[in-house]
C-alpha positions as a Markdown table, in Angstrom:
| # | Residue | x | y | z |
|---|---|---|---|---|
| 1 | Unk | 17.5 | -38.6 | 41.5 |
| 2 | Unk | 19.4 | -36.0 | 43.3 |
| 3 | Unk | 21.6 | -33.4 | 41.4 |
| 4 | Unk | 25.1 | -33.0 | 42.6 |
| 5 | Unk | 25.4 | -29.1 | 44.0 |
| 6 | Unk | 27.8 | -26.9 | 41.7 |
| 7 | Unk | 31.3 | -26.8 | 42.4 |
| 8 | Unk | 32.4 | -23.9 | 44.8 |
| 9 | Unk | 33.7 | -21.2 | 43.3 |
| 10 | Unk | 37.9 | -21.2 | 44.1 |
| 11 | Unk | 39.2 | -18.1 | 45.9 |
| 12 | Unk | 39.9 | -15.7 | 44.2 |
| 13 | Unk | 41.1 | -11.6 | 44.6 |
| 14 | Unk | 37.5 | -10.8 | 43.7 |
| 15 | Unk | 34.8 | -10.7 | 45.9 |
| 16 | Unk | 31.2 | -10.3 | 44.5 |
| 17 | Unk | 28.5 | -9.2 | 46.5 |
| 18 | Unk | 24.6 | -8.7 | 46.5 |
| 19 | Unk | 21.6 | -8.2 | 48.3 |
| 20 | Unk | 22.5 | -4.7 | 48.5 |
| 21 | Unk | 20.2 | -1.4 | 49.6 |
| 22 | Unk | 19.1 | -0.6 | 45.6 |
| 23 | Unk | 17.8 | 3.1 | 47.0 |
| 24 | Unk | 21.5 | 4.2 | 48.4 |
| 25 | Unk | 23.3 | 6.0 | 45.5 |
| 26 | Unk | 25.9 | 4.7 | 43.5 |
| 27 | Unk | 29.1 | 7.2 | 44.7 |
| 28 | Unk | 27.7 | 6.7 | 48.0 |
| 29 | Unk | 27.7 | 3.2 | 47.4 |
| 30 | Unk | 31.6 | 2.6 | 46.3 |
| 31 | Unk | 32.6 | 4.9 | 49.2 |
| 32 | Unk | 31.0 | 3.1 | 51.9 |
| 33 | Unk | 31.9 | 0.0 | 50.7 |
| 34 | Unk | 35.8 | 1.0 | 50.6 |
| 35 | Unk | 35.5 | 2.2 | 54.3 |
| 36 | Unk | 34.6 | -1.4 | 55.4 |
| 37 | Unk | 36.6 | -3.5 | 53.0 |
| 38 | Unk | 40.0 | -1.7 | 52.6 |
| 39 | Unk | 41.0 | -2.4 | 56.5 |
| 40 | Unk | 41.3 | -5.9 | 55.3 |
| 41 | Unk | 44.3 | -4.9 | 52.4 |
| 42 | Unk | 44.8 | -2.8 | 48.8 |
| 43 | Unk | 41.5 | -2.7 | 46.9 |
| 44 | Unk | 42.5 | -2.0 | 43.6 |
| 45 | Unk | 38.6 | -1.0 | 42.4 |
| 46 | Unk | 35.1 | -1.2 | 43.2 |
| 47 | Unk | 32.8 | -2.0 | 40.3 |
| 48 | Unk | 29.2 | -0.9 | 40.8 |
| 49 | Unk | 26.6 | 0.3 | 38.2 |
| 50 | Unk | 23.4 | 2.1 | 38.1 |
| 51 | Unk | 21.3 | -0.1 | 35.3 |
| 52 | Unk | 18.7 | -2.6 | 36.2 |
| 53 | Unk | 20.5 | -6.1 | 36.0 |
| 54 | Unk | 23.3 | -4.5 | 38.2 |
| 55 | Unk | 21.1 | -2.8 | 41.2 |
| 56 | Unk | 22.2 | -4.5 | 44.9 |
| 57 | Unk | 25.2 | -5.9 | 43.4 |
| 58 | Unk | 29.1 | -4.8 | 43.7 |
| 59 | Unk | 32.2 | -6.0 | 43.4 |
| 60 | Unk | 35.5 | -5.7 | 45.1 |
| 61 | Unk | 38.8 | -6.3 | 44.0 |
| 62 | Unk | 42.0 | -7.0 | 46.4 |
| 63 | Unk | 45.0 | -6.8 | 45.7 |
| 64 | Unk | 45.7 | -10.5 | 46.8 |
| 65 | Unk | 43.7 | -13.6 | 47.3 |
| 66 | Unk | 44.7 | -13.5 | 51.0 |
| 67 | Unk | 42.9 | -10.1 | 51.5 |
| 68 | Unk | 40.0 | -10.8 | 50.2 |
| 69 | Unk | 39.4 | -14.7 | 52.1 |
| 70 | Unk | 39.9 | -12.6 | 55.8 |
| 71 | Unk | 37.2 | -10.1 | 53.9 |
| 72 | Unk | 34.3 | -12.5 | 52.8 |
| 73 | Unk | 34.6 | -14.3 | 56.5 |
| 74 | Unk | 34.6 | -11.2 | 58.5 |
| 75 | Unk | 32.0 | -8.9 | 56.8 |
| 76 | Unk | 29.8 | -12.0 | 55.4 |
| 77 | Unk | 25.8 | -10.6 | 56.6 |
| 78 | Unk | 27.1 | -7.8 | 57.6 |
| 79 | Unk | 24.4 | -5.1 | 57.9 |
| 80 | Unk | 25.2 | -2.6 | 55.3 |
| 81 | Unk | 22.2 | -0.1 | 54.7 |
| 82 | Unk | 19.9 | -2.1 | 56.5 |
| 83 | Unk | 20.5 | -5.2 | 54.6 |
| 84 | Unk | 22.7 | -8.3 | 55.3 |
| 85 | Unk | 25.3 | -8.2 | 53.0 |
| 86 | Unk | 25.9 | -11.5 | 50.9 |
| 87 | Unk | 29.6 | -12.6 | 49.9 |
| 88 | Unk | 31.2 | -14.8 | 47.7 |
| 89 | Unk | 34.1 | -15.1 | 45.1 |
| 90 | Unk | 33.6 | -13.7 | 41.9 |
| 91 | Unk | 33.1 | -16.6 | 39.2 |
| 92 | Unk | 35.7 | -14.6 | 36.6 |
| 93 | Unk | 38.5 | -13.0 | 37.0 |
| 94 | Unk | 38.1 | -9.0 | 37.4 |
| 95 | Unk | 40.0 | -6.3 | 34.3 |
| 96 | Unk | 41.9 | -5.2 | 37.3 |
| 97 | Unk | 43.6 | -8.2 | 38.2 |
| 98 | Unk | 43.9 | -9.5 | 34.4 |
| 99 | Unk | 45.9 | -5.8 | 33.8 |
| 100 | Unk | 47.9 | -6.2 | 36.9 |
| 101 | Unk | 49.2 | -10.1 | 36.0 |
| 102 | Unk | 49.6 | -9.3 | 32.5 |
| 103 | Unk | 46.7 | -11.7 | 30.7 |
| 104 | Unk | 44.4 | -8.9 | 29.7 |
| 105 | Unk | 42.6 | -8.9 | 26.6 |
| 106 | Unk | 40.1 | -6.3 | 25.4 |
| 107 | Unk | 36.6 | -7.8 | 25.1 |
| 108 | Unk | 36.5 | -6.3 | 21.5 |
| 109 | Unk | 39.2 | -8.3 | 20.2 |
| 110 | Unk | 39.8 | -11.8 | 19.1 |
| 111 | Unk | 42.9 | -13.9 | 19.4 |
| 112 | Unk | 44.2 | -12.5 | 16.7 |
| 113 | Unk | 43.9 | -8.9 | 17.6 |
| 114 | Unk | 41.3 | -8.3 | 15.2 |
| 115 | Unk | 37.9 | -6.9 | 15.8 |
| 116 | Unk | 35.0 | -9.6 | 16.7 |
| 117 | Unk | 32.8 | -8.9 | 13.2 |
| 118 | Unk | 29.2 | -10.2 | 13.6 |
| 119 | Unk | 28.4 | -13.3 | 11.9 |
| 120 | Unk | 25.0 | -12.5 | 9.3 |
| 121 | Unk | 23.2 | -15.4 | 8.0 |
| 122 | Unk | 22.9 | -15.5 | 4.1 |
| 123 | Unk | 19.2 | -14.4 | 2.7 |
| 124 | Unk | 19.3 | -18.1 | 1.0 |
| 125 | Unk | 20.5 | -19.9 | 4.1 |
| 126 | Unk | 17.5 | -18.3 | 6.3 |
| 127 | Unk | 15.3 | -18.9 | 3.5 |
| 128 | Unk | 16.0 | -22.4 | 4.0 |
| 129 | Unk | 15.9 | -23.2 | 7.4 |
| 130 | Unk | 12.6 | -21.6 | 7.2 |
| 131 | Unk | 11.2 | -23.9 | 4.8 |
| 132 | Unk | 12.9 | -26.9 | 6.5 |
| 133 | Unk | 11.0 | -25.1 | 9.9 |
| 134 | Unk | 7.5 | -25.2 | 7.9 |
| 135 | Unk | 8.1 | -28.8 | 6.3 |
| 136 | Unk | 8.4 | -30.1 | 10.1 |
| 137 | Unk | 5.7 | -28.2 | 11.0 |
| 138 | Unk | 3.1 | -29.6 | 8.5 |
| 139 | Unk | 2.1 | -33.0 | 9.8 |
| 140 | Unk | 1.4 | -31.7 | 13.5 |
| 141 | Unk | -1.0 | -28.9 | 11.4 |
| 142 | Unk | -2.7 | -32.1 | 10.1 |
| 143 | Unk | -2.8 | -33.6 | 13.6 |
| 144 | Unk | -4.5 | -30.6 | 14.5 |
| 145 | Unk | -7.1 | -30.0 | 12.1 |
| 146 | Unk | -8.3 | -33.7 | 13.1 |
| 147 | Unk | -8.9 | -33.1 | 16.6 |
| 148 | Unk | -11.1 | -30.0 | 16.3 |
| 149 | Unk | -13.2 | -31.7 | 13.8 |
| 150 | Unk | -14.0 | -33.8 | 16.8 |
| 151 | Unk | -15.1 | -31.2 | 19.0 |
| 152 | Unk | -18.8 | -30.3 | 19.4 |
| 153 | Unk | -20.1 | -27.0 | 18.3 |
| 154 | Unk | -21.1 | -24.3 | 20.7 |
| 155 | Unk | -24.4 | -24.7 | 22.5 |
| 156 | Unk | -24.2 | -28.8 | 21.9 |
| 157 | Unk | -22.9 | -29.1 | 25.1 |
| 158 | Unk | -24.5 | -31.3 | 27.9 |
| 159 | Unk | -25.2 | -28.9 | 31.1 |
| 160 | Unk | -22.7 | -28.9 | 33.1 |
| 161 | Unk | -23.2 | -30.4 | 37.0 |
| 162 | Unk | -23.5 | -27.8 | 39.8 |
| 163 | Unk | -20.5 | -28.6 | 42.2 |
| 164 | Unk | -20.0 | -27.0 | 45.1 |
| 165 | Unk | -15.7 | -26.0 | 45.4 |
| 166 | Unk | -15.4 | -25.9 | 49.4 |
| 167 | Unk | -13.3 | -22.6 | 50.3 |
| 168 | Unk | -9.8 | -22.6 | 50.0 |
| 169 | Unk | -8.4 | -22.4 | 53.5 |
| 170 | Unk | -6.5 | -19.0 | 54.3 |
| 171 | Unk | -2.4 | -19.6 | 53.7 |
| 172 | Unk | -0.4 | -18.8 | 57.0 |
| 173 | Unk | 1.2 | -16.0 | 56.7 |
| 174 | Unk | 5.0 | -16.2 | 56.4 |
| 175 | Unk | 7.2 | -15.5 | 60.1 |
| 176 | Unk | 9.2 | -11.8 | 58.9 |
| 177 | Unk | 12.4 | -12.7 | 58.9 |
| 178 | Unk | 15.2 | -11.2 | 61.3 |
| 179 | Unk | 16.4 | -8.1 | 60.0 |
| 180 | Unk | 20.1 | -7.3 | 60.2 |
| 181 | Unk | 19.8 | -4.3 | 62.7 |
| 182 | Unk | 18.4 | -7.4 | 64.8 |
| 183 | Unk | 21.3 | -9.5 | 65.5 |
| 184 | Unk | 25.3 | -8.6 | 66.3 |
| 185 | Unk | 27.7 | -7.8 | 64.9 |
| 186 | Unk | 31.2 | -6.8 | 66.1 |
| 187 | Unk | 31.0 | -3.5 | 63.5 |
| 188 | Unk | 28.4 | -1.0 | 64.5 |
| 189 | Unk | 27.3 | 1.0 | 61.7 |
| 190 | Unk | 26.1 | 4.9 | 62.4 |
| 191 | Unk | 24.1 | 6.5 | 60.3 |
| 192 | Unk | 22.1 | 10.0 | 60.4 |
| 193 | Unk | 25.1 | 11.5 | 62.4 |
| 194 | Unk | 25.1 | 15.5 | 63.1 |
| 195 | Unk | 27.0 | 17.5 | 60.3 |
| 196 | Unk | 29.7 | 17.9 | 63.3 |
| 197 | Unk | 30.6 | 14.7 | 64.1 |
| 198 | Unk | 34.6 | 14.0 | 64.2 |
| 199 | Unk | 36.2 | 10.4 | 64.4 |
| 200 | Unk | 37.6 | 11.8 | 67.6 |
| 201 | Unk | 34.2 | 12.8 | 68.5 |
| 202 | Unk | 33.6 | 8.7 | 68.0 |
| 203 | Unk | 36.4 | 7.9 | 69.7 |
| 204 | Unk | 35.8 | 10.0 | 72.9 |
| 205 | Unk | 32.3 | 8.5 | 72.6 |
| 206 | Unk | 33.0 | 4.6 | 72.3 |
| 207 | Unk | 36.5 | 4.0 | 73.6 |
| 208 | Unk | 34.2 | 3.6 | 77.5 |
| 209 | Unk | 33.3 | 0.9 | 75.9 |
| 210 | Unk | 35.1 | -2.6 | 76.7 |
| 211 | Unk | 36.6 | -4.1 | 73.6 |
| 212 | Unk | 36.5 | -0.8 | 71.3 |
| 213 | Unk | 38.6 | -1.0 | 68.7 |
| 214 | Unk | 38.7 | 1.8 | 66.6 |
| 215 | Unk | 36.2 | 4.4 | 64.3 |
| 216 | Unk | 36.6 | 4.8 | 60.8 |
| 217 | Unk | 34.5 | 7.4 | 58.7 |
| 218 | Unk | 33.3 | 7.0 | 55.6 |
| 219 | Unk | 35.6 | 9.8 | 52.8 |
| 220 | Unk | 33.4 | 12.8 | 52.1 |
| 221 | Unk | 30.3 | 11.9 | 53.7 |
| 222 | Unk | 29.7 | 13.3 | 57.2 |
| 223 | Unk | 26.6 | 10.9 | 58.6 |
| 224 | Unk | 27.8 | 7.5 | 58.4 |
| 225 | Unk | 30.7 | 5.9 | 60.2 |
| 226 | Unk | 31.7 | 2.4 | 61.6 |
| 227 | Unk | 32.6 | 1.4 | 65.0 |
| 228 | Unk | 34.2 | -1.8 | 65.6 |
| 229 | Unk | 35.0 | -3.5 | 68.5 |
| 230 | Unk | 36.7 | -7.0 | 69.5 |
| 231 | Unk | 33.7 | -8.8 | 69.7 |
| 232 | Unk | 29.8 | -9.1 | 68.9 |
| 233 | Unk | 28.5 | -9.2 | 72.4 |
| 234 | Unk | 30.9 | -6.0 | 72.6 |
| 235 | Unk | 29.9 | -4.2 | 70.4 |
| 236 | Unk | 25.9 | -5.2 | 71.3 |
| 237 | Unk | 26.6 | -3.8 | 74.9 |
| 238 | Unk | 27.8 | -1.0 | 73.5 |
| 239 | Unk | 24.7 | -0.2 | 70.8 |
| 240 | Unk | 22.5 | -1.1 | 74.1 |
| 241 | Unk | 24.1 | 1.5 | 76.2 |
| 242 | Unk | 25.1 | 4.2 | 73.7 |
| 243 | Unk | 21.0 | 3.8 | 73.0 |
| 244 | Unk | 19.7 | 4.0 | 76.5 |
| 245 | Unk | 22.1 | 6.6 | 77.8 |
| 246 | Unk | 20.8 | 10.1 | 78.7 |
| 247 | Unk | 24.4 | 11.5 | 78.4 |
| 248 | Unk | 25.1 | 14.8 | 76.7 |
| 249 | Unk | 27.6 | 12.9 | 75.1 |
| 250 | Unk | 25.3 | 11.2 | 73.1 |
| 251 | Unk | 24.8 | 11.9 | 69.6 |
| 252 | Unk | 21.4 | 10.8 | 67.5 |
| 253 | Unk | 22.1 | 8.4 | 65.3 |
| 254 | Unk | 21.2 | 4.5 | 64.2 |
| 255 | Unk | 23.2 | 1.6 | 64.8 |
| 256 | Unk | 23.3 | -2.1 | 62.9 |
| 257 | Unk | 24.4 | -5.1 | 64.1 |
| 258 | Unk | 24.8 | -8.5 | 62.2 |
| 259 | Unk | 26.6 | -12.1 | 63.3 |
| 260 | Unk | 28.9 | -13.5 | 61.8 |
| 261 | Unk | 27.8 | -16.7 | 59.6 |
């Protein structure tokens, strides 16, 4: 029987995302990620954190729902550190949003204002249950016991048939799949620029391009920048070019690309 596949998450002003580059630090992290995202309206926080059940995962909070629905269509796989970012609605609503509609509630209250106290199980109460645990437990013992009075002591045993097990055949390895640096994207994203580089510099360097759009660098870093354009195929011609040119113009760096799903 097939299961019915969970309920989509509504929209929402919160966008959570994962499969994120776990080596790129965490400040580094939150500033990249409000380069790309805040051309699409106010983000009122990125919430990112170091420990292991967080690592490749973010989220990032708009202002309003509208915002953050033109956000998860247009960057959805985009190539961010190498990896195709994933996108979807966060399933609860963020601190940020509950402070800014009024419904906030510190986690370390109840409803009645009071402070959550830890329930502790009575020493008679436990002591129970684990008699009531044991008393269960008894007639499977029993069961048990029976069956290995049935088995047959050690060196009893009949010899065992010599069987030959035919070689497992060698599992085909898996096709790599298509990394994001691999397939377009109407954003380019730079990286390993020269301590130098302006978003003029940019500018000069990709407004040749047909269908540029504009730079925007990423707030106190000086080696990663995005380029966009109007299209994929644009900004792919570009990438090609920009990559193949011999100009003096040109400045060393890596581009991504990613579609858009």
């Amino acid at each position: 029987m097939m299961q019915n596949p969970p309920p989509p998450v509504p929209p929402s002003q919160t966008l959570y995302l994962n499969n994120l580059n776990e080596k790129v630090k965490l400040e580094e992290l939150k500033k990249s990620l409000y380069a790309i995202f805040s051309q699409f309206g106010e983000i009122l926080e990125i919430v990112a954190a170091k420990n292991l059940r967080a690592r490749g995962q973010a989220f990032v909070v708009f202002k309003d729902i509208n915002s953050a629905s033109n956000a998860l269509r247009s960057m959805q796989g985009f190539p961010f550190y190498e990896k195709p970012m994933r996108i979807n609605y966060a399933k609860r609503k963020s601190d940020a949003v509950a402070k800014l509609d009024g419904s906030y509630v510190a986690k370390d209250q109840n409803k009645k204002g009071a402070p959550v106290k830890e329930k502790r199980k009575a020493p008679e109460q436990a002591g129970g249950e684990a008699k009531r645990v044991m008393e269960k437990a008894m007639p499977m013992m029993g069961m048990m016991q029976g069956m290995m009075q049935g088995i047959i002591p050690p060196g009893m045993q009949p010899p065992a048939v010599n069987t030959v097990v035919p070689p497992m055949p060698p599992k085909p390895r898996p096709t790599p799949p298509q990394t994001g640096s691999e397939i377009p994207h109407k954003i380019l994203f730079l990286q390993n620029l020269p301590p130098e580089t302006t978003e003029m510099m940019l500018t000069m360097l990709f407004e040749q391009f047909p269908g540029f759009k504009e730079t925007r660098l990423v707030p106190g870093r000086h080696d990663i920048a995005f380029v966009e354009f109007e299209v994929d195929q644009q900004a792919s011609q570009a990438k090609q070019a920009s990559i193949s040119s011999r100009s003096p113009r040109r400045m060393p760096c890596r581009s991504h690309l990613r579609t858009n799903s």
